[in-house]
N, C-alpha and C positions, 0 to 999 in steps of 0.2 A: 851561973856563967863561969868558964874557968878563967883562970885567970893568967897561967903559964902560957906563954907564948906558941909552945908544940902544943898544948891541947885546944888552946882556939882554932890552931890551923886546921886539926884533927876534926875537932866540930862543924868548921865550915864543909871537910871535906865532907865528913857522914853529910850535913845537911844534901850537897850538890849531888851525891850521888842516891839519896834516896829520891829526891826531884828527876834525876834522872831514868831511874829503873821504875818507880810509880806507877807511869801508862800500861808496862808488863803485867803486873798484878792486877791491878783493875781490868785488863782487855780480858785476862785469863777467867777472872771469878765473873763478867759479865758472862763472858759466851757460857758457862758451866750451869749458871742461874736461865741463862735462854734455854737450856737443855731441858734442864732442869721444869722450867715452867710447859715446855712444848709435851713432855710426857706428861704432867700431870694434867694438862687440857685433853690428852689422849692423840696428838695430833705426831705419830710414830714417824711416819714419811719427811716429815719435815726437823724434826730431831735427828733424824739420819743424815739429812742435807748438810745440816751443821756440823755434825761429828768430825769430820777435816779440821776443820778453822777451831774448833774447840781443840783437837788434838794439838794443831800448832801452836797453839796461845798456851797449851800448859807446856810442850817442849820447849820454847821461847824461854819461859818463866826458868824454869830448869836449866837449863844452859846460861844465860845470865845469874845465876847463885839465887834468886828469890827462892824458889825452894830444893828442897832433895833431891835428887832424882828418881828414890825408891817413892817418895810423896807424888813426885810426877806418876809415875809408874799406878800408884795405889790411886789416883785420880780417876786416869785414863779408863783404868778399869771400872772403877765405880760406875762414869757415864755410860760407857758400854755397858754396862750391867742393866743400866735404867734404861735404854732403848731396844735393848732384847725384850724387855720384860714387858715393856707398856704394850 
C-alpha cells in the first residue's frame, strides 16, 4: 500500500479508471472470440454479420487508450482475415 499521500490518490485514480475502461476490453475480446468461434464451427454468414460490432468494439478499445492503434489496426485485420478464409 503506498503510503505518500500523492500515491494513494494516484492508486485510487488507476483503480477508478481501470473499473471504468474494463467493459471496453472485455466487450472487445468477446465479440473477437464470437468471431472467432462462428468460423471455426464454419458458420461464414453469420461471422460476417458480426464483423461491424466487432470492428467497433476494437475502434472503441483504441480510441479510449486500452490498446494501440497499429494493435487495433493488426486486430481488425486478423478477423477479416479469419472470415475470408473460413
Amino acid at each position: 500500500m503506498p503510503i505518500i499521500k500523492s500515491a494513494i490518490k494516484r492508486a485510487k485514480q488507476n483503480d477508478q479508471r481501470r473499473q471504468r475502461l474494463l467493459p471496453y476490453r472485455t466487450t472487445m475480446k468477446t465479440m473477437i472470440r464470437r468471431i472467432v468461434d462462428l468460423t471455426n464451427e464454419g458458420k461464414k454468414e453469420e461471422a460476417a454479420k458480426h464483423l461491424p460490432e466487432t470492428f467497433k468494439a476494437i475502434d472503441m478499445a483504441a480510441k479510449k487508450n486500452i490498446i494501440h492503434t497499429k494493435n487495433a489496426a493488426r486486430k481488425k485485420a486478423k478477423v477479416s482475415r479469419l472470415v475470408a478464409n473460413s
